[in-house]
C-alpha positions as CSV (number, residue, x, y, z in Angstrom):
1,X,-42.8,2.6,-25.9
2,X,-46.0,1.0,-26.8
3,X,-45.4,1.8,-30.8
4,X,-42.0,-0.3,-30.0
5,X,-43.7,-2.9,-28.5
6,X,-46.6,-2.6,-31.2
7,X,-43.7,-3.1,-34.2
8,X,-42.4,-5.7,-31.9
9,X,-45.3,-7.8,-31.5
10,X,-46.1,-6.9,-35.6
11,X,-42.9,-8.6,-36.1
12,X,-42.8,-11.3,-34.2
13,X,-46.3,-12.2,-35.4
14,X,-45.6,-12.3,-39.6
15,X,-42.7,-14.4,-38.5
16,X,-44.9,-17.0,-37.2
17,X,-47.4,-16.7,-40.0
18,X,-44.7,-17.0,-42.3
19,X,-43.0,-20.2,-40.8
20,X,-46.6,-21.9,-40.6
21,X,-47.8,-21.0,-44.1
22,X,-44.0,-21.9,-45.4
23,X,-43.8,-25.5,-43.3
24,X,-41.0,-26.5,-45.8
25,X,-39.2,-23.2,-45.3
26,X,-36.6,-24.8,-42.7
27,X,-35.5,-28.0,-45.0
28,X,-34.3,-25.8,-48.0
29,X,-30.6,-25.8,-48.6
30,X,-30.4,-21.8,-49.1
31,X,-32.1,-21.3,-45.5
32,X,-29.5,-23.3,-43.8
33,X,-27.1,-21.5,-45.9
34,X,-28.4,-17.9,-44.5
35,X,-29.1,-19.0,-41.0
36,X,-25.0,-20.4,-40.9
37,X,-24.0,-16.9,-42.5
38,X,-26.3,-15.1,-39.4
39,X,-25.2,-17.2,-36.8
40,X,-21.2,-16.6,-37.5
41,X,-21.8,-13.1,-38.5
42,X,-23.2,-12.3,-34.7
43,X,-20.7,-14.4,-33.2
44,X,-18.2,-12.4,-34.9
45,X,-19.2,-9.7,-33.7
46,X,-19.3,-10.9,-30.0
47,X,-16.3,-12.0,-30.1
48,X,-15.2,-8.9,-31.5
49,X,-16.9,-7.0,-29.1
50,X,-16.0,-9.1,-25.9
51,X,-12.1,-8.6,-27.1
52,X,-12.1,-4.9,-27.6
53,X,-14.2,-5.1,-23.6
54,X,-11.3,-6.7,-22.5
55,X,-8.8,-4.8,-24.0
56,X,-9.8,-1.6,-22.1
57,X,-11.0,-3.2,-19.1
58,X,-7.4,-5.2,-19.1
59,X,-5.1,-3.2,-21.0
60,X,-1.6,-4.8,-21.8
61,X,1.0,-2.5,-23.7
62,X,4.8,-3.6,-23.9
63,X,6.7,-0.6,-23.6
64,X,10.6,-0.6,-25.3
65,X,11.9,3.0,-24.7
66,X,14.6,3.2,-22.4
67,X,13.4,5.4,-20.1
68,X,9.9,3.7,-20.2
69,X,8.2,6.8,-21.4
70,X,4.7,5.7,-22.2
71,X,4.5,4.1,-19.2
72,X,3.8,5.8,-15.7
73,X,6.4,5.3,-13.2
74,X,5.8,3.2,-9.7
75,X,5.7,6.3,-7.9
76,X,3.3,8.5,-10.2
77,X,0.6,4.9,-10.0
78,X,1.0,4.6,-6.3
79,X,0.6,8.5,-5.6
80,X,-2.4,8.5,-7.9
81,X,-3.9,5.2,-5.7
82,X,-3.8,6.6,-2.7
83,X,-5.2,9.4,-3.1
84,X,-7.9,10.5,-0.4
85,X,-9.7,13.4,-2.1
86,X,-10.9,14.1,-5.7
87,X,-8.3,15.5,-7.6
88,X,-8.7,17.4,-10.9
89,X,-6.2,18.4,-13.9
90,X,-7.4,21.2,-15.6
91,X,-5.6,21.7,-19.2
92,X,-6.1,25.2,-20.7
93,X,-5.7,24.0,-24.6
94,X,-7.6,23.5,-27.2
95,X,-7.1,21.7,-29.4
96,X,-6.8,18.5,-26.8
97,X,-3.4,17.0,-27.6
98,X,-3.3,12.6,-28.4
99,X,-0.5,13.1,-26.3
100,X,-1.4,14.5,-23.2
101,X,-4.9,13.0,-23.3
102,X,-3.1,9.5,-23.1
103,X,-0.9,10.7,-20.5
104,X,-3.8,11.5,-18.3
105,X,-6.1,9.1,-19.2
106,X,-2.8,6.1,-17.7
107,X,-3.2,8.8,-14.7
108,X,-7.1,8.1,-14.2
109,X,-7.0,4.1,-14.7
110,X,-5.4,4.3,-11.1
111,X,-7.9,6.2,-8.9
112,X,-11.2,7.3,-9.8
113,X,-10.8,10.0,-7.4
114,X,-8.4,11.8,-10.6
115,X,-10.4,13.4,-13.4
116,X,-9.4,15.8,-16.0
117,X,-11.0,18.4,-18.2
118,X,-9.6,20.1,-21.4
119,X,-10.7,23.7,-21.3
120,X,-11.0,25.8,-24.1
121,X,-10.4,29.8,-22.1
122,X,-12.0,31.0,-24.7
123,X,-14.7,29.4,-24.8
124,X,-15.6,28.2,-20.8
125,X,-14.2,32.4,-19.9
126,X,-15.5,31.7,-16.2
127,X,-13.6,28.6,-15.4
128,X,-10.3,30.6,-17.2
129,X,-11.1,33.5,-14.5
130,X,-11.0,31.4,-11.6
131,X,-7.5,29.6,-11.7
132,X,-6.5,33.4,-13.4
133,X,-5.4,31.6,-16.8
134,X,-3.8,34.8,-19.0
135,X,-2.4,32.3,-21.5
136,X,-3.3,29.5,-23.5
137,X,-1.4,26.2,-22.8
138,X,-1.7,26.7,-18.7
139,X,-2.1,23.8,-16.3
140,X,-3.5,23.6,-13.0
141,X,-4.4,21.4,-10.6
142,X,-7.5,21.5,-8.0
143,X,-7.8,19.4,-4.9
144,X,-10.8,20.6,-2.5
145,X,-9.9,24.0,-1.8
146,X,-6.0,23.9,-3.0
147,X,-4.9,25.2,-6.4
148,X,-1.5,24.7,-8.3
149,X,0.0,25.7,-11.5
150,X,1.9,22.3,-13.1
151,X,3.2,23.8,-16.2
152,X,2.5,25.8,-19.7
153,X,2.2,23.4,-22.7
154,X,3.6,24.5,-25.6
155,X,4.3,22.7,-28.9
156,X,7.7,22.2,-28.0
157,X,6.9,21.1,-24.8
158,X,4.1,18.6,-23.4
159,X,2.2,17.7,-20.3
160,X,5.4,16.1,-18.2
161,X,5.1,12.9,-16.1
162,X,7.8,14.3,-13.6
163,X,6.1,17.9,-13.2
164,X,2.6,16.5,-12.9
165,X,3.6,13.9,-10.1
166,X,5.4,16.6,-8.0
167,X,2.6,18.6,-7.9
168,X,0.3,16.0,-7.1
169,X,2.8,14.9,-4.2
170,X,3.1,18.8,-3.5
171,X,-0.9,20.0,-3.3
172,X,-1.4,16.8,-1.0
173,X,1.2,17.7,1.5
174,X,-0.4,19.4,4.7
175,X,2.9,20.9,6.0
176,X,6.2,20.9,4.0
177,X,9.2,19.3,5.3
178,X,12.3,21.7,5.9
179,X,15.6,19.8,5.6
180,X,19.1,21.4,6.3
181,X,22.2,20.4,4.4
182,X,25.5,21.6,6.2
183,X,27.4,23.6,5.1
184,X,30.9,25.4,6.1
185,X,33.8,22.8,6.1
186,X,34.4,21.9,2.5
187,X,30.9,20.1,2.0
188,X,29.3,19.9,-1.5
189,X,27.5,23.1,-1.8
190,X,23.7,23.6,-2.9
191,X,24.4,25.8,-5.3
192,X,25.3,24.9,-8.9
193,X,29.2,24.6,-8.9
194,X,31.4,22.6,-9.8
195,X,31.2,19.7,-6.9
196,X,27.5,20.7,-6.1
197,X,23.8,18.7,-4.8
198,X,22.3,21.1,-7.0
199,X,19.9,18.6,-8.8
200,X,19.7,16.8,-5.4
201,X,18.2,20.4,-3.9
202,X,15.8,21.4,-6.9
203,X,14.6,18.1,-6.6
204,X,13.4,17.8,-3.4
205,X,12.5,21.5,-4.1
206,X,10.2,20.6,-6.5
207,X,9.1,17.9,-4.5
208,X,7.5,20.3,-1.5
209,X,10.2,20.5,0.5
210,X,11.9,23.7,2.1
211,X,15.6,22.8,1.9
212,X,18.5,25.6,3.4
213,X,22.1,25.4,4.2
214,X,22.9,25.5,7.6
215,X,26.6,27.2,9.0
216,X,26.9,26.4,12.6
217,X,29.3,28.5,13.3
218,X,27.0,31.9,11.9
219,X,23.6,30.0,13.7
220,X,25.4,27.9,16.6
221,X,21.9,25.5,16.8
222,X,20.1,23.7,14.9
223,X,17.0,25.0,13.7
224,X,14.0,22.9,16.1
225,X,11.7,23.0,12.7
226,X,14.5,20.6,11.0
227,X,12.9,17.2,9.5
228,X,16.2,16.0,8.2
229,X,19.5,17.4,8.7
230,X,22.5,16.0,5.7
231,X,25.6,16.0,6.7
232,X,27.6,15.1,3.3
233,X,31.4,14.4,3.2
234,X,33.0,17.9,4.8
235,X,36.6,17.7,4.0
236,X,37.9,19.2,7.4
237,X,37.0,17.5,11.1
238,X,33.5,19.3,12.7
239,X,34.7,21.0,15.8
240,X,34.0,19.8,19.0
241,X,30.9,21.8,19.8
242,X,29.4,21.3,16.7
243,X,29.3,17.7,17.2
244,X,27.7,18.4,20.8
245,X,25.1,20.6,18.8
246,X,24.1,17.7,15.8
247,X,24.6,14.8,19.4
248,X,21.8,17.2,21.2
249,X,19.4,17.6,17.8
250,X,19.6,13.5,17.9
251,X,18.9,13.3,21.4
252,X,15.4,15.6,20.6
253,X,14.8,13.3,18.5
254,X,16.0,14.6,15.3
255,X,16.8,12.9,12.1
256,X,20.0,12.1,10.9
257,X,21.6,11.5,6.9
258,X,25.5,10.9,7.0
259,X,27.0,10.4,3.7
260,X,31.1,9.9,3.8
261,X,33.4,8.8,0.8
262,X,36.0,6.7,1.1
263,X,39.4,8.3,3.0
264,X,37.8,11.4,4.6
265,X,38.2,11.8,7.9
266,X,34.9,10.6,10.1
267,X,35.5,12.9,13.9
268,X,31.6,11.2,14.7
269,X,33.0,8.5,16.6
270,X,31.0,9.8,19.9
271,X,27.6,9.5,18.3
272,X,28.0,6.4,15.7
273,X,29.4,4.6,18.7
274,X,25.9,5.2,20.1
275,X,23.8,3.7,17.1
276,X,26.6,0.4,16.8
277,X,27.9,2.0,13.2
278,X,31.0,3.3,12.0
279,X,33.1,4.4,8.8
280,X,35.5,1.9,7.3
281,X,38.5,3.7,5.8
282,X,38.8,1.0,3.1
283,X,38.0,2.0,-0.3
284,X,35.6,-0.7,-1.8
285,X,37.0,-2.4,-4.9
286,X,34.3,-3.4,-7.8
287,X,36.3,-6.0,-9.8
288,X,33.1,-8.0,-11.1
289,X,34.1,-6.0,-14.4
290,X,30.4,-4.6,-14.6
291,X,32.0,-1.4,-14.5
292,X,33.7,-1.8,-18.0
293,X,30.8,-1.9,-20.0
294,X,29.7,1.4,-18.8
295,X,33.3,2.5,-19.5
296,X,33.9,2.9,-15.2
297,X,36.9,1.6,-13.6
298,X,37.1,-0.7,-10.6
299,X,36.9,2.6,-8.2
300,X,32.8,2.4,-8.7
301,X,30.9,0.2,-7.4
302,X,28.2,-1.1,-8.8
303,X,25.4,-1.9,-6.7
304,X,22.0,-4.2,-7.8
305,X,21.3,-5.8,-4.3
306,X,19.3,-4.2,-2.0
307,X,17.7,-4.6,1.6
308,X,14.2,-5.1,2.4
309,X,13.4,-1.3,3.5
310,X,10.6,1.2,2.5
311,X,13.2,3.2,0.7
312,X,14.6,0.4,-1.5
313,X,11.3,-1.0,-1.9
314,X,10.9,-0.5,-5.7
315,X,14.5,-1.0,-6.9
316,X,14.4,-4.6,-7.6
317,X,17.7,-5.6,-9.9
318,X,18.2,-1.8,-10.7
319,X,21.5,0.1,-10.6
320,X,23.1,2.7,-8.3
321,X,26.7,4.0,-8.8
322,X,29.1,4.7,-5.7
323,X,32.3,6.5,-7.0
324,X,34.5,6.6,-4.1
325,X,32.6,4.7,-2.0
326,X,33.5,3.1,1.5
327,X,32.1,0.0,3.8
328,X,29.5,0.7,6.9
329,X,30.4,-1.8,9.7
330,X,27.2,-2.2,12.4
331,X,26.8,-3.9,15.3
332,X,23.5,-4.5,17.3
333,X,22.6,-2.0,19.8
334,X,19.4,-2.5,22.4
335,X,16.4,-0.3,21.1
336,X,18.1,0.2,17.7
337,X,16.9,-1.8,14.3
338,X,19.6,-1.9,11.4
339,X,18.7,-2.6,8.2
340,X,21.1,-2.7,5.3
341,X,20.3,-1.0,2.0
342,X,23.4,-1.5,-0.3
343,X,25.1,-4.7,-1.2
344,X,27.5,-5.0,-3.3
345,X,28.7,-8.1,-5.0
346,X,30.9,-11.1,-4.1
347,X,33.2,-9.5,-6.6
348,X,34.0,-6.5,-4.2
349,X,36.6,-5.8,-1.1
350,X,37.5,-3.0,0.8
351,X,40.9,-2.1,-0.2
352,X,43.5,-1.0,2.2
353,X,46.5,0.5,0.1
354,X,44.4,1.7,-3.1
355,X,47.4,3.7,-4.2
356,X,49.8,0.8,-5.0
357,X,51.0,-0.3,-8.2
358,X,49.2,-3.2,-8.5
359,X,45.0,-3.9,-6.7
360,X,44.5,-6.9,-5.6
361,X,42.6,-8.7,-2.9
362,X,44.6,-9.5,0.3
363,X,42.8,-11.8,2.9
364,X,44.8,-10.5,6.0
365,X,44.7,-6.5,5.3
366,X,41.5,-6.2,3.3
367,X,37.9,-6.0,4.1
368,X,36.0,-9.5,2.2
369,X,32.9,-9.4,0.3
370,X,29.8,-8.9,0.1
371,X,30.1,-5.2,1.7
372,X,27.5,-3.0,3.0
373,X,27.8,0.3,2.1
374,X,24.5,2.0,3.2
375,X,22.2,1.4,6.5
376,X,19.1,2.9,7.6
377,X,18.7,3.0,11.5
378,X,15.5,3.4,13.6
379,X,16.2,3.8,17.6
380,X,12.7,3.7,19.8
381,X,12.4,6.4,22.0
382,X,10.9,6.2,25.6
383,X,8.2,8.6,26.7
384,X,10.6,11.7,28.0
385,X,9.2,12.8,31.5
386,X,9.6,16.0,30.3
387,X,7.0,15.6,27.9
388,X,4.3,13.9,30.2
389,X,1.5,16.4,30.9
390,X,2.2,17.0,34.4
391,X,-0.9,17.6,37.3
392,X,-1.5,21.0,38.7
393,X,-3.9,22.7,41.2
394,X,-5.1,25.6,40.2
395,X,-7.8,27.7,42.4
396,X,-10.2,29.2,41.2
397,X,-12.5,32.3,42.3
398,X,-14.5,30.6,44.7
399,X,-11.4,28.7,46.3
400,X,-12.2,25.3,44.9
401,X,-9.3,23.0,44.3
402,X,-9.2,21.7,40.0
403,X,-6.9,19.5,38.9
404,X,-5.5,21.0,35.2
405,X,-3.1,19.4,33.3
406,X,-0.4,21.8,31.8
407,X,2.1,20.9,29.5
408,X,5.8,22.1,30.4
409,X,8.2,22.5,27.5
410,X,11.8,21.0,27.6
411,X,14.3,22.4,29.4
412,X,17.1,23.8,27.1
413,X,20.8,22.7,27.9
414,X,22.7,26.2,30.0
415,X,25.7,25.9,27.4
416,X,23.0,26.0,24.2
417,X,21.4,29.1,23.1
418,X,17.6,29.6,23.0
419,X,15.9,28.8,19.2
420,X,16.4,31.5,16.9
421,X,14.3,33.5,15.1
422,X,14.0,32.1,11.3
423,X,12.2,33.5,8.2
424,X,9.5,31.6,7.1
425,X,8.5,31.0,3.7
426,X,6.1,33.6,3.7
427,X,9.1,36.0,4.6
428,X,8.0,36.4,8.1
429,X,10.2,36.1,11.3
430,X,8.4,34.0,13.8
431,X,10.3,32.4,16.9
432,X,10.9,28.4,16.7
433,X,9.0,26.4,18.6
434,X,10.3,23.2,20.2
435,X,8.4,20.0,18.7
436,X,7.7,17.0,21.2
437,X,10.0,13.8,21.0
438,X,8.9,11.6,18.2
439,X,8.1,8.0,19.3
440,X,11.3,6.8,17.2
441,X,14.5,8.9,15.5
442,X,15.7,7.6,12.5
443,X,19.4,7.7,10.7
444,X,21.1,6.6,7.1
445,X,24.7,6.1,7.3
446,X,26.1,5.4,3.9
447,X,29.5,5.2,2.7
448,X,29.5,7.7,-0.1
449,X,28.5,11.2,-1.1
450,X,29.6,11.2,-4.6
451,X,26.0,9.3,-5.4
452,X,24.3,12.7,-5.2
453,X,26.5,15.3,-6.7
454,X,25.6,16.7,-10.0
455,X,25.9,14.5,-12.7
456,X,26.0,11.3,-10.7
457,X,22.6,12.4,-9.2
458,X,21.1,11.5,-12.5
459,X,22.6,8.3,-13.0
460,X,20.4,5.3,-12.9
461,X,18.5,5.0,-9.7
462,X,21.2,7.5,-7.8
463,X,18.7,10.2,-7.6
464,X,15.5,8.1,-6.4
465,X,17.8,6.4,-3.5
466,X,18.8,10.1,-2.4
467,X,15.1,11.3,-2.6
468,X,13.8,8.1,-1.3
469,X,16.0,8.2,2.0
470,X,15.2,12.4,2.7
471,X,11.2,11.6,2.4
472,X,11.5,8.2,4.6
473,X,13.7,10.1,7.4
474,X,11.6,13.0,7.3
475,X,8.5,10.5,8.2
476,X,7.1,10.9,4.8
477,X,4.6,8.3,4.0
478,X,6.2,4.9,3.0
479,X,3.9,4.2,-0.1
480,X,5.1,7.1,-2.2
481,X,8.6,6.1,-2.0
482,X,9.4,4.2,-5.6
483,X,10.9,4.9,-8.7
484,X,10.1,8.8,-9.9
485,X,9.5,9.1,-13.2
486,X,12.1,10.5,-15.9
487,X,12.0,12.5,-18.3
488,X,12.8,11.3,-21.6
489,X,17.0,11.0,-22.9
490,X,17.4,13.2,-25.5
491,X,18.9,11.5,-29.0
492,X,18.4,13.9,-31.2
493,X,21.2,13.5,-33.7
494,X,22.7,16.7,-35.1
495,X,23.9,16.6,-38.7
496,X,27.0,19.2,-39.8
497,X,25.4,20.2,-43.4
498,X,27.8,17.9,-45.6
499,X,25.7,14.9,-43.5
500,X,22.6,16.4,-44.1
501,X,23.6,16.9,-47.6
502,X,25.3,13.2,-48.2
503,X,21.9,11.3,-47.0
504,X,20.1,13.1,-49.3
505,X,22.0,12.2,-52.3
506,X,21.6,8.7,-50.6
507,X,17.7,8.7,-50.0
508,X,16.8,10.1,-53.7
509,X,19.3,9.5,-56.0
510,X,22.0,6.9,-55.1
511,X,20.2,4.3,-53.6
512,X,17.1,4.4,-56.0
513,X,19.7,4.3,-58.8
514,X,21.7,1.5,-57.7
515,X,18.3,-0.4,-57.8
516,X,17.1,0.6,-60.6
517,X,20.8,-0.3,-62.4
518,X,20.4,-4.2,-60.4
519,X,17.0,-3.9,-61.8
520,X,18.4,-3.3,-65.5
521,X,21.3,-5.8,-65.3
522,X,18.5,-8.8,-64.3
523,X,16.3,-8.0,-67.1
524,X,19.4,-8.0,-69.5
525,X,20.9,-11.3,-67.5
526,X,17.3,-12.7,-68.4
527,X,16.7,-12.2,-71.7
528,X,19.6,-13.5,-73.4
């Protein structure tokens, strides 16, 4: 330091000897000229400098794929914002890919709780030892004492958005939600068929969430442990007991997910009556002609309207297809909130003979527009006396009276059996236990099942409405339910090898010839 401020003060000094010995230094024309030339050149660079500050501080990219994919998805930035503990992506690659390094670095511009670290395993062997890494290309994540395996990069296959956002949702989650889809009377099933919620299922699978068919005539009871239970279009009537069984799940306080397309029979009459909803048996008519340019008939509707709920939050103008699908009627009911989700246009009906010859809008047998197709329900519960902690006096050993407050469990119905025993994910049988009454129970009713079959599930914003409603009536937390991120549409073109062949004779020879002959012709026209 002091030979810096020795060479400084050396400086400074033969610059002031110079300007007094050289008075008439400042009026020559050439000084002016140098001291303009110094001036811009430093604000140049400022400027230049201040710009490229900006430009990382305030970053502003326009991003024209069609899936968006250089851009994170609403639910991947609002995961990454909220999160409450440090979280770290650990890539086992080296080289570090452009790629993926971009990907994570959109990641960390959210939270500067989530860091990442490219690890060479050869290199940093103790790090590789302690997530167990036995190939190159491994990803894990670590959050406090929590550690998860994303994915293996590969050449052919990247750090994914999708994979890196479920296990992010996934290592957060303190217990995972079990949902039960049933099953047993012509229902979609959850294996991959041919009318299926496959991709519905490995979704939420990948997601956190412990999802199982449910037969009640093999387990007459529905399992206390249940977050959500589906019930999605059965094609015959649920017998009378079965009805009592899914009546006394609500009654506990359990959630509810109906989905019914158009024309299938509804036999819940006894417990929609009690929320204010029912089915209408119209099917709803889409003849906005929105459905032609996606090469749909008037049988889908088309919806891009939405209520003001968490699980719509994020869908602003987007789409949702409803093959088949049917109107929800409500009505208000004390203690109950009804909020629509679907709307379809003023373009729309509920059609009443959808087999005739000809479609068309009749004012005294159809259902006008606009139609709600999909409602979410929230009924407060009161405080069950069952529940209350109830007073006790207990003596103790030398006869002195204490008062001890003991919980007593709800009494089971005589005509119900007692919880099973289930298998927990860890393969071990432990008997349910009963969970207290929730301050509020929650139900969707929507008129259509279709929406989250395979191939449909995929479809615009199907899959993120289906997903979206599970993680809201489950009581998942509102701010992660958005827009999940996709992966991006394959449009690779495959070439037979005449194709291949024929563009090739294009690129080198035919098109550079036919220039090169236009080229000859204008000289020739030219010269004459």
């Amino acid at each position: 330091m002091g030979i810096v401020g020795g060479g400084i003060a050396v400086i400074v000094a033969g610059v002031i000897i110079f300007l007094y010995t050289n008075k008439g230094f400042w009026g020559k024309r050439s000084t002016e000229a140098t001291t303009n030339a110094i001036i811009s050149t430093v604000a140049l660079l400022l400027i230049l400098g201040l710009v490229n500050f900006l430009g990382l501080r305030y970053s502003l990219k326009f991003d024209f794929t069609e899936t968006q994919l250089y851009t994170l998805s609403a639910q991947s930035q609002q995961l990454v914002k909220n999160l409450s503990q440090p979280l770290t992506v650990y890539v086992f690659d080296s080289p570090p890919n452009d790629f993926d390094r971009k990907l994570l670095r959109d990641y960390a511009r959210n939270n500067d709780r989530f860091q990442y670290q490219f690890v060479d395993p050869q290199v940093n062997i103790s790090l590789a030892q302690k997530f167990n890494v036995t190939r190159a290309g491994d990803v894990y994540l670590e959050s406090i004492d929590k550690k998860q395996l994303v994915q293996t990069l590969s050449p052919d296959n990247r750090l994914s958005e999708v994979k890196l956002t479920n296990a992010i949702a996934k290592i957060q989650q303190t217990e995972q939600p079990i949902i039960y889809i049933l099953q047993g009377h012509g229902e979609p099933s959850i294996e991959q068929g041919q009318i299926s919620l496959s991709q519905a299922v490995n979704t939420l699978r990948d997601k956190g969430y412990i999802v199982n068919p449910l037969t009640l005539a093999t387990s007459p009871l529905i399992p206390p442990d249940a977050d959500v239970l589906i019930v999605s279009n059965p094609q015959q009537e649920l017998l009378e007991g079965e009805i009592k069984i899914i009546q006394k799940y609500i009654d506990d306080g359990g959630n509810l997910f109906l989905m019914y397309n158009a024309q299938t029979k509804v036999n819940l009459d006894s417990i929609l009556n009690q929320w204010g909803v029912k089915f209408d048996d119209r099917l709803v008519i889409d003849a906005s002609g929105t459905g032609d340019v996606f090469g749909l008939g008037p049988s889908i509707t088309i919806v891009v309207e939405y209520g003001k709920h968490p699980i719509t939050q994020d869908f602003n103008n987007s789409i949702t297809l409803f093959p088949w699908a049917r109107a929800i009627i409500s009505d208000s009911k004390e203690n109950i909130t009804a909020t629509p989700l679907l709307i379809t246009n003023n373009q729309t009906w509920g059609e009443s003979n959808p087999e005739g010859e000809t479609v068309e809008f009749s004012a005294t047998e159809d259902l006008p527009s606009p139609l709600n197709i999909g409602v979410a329900l929230v009924h407060k519960n009161a405080l069950s006396e069952t529940l209350k902690p109830q007073k006790q006096v207990l003596k103790t050993e030398n006869d002195k009276s204490e008062e001890t407050e003991i919980s007593q469990p709800l009494k089971e119905e005589d005509n119900l059996p007692s919880p099973p025993t289930m298998k927990t994910p860890q393969g071990e049988n432990q008997p349910m236990v009963k969970r207290e009454k929730p301050p509020e129970t929650k139900m969707v009713v929507m008129g259509n099942a279709n929406f989250a079959t395979d191939g449909w599930f995929q479809q615009q914003l199907n899959g993120d409405l289906f997903v979206n409603t599970v993680s809201w009536l489950g009581n998942q937390d509102d701010t992660i339910l958005s827009i999940s991120p996709k992966e991006p549409t394959n449009r690779r073109i495959n070439f037979s090898s005449l194709q291949a062949n024929l563009i090739n004779w294009l690129a080198l020879i035919i098109i550079p010839a036919l220039g090169f002959i236009v080229a000859i012709v204008t000289w020739w026209q030219r010269s004459r």
